[in-house]
C-alpha positions as a Markdown table, in Angstrom:
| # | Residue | x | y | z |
|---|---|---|---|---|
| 1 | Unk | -99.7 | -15.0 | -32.2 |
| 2 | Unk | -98.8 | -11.1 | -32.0 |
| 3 | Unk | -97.6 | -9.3 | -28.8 |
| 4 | Unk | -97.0 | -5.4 | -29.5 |
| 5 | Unk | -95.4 | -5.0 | -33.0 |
| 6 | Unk | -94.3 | -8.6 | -33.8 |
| 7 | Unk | -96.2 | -11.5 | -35.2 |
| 8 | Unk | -95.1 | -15.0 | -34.2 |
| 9 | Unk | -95.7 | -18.3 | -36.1 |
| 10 | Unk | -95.1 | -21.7 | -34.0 |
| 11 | Unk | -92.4 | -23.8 | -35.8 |
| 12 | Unk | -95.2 | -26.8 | -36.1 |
| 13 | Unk | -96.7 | -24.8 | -38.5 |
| 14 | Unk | -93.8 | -23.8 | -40.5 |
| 15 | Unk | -92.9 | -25.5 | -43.8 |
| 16 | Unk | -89.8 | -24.9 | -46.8 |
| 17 | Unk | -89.7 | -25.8 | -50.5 |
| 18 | Unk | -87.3 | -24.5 | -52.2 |
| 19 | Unk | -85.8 | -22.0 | -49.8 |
| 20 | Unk | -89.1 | -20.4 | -49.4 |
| 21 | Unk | -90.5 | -20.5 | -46.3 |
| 22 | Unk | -94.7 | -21.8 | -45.8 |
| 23 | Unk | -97.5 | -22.0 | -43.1 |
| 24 | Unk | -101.1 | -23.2 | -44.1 |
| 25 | Unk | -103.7 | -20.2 | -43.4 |
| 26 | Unk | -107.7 | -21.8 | -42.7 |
| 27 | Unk | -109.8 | -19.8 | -45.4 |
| 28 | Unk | -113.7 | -19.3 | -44.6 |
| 29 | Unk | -115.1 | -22.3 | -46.1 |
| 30 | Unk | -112.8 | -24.3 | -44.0 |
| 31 | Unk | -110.4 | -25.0 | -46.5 |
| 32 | Unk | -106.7 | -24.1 | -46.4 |
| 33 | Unk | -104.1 | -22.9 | -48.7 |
| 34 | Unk | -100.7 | -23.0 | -48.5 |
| 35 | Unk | -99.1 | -19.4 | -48.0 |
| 36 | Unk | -96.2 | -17.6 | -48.3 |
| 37 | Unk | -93.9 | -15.5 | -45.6 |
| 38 | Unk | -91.2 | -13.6 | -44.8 |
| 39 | Unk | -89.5 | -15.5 | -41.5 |
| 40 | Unk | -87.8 | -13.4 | -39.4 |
| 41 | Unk | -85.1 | -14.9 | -36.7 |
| 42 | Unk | -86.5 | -17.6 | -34.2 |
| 43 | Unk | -87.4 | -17.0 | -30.5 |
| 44 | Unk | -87.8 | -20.0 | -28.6 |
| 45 | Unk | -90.3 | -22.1 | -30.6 |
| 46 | Unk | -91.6 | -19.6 | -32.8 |
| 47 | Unk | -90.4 | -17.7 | -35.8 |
| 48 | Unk | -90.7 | -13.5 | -36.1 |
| 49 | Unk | -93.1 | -12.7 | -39.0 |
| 50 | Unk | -91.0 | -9.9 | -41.3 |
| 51 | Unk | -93.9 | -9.8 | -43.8 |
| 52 | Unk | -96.7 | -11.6 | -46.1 |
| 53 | Unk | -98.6 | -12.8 | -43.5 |
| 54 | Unk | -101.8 | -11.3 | -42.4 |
| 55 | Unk | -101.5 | -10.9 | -37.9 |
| 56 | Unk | -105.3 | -11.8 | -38.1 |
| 57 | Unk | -105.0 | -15.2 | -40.2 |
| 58 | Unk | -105.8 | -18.6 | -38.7 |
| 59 | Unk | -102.8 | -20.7 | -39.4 |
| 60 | Unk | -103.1 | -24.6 | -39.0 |
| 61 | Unk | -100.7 | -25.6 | -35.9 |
| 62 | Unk | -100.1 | -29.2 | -36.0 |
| 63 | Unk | -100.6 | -31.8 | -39.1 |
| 64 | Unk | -98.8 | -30.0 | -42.0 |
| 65 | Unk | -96.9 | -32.6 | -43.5 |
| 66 | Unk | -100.5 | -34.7 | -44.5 |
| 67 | Unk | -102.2 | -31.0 | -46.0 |
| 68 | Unk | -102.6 | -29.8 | -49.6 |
| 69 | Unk | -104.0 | -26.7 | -50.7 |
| 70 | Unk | -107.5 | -26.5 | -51.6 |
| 71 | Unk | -108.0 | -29.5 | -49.1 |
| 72 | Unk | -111.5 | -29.0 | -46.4 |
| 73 | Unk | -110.5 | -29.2 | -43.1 |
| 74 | Unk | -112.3 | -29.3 | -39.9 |
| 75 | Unk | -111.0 | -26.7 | -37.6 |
| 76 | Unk | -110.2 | -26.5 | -33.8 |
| 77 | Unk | -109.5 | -23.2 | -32.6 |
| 78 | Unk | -106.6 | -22.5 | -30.4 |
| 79 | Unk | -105.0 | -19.7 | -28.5 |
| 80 | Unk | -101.2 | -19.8 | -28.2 |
């Protein structure tokens, strides 16, 4: 989600490993892969995107904890 300058990522999509912080972005063949960003302080349920993450990506909302990367997916679009 962006409103003005910010980006915001839903905390259901958010994932760490290591002290690294994770959301999976839906490529074009429906598959997802697991990528990297810069998390910024939290507002309500979402986190402020400081950088990695393209404003335009589709990020996968719900259902992270049973996704690998690579993996095919079948999509349903949202808007937050």
């Amino acid at each position: 989600m962006q409103t003005g300058q910010h980006t915001f990522v839903h905390q259901k999509s958010v994932f760490e490993i290591q002290d690294k912080t994770y959301v999976y972005t839906v490529q074009a063949d429906s598959t997802v892969k697991m990528t990297p960003f810069t998390a910024g302080p939290r507002v309500g349920h979402y986190y402020i995107v400081d950088g990695g993450l393209d404003p335009n990506a589709k990020i996968v909302y719900e259902g992270v904890q049973g996704l690998r990367s690579g993996m095919k997916i079948n999509p349903k679009m949202r808007k937050l």
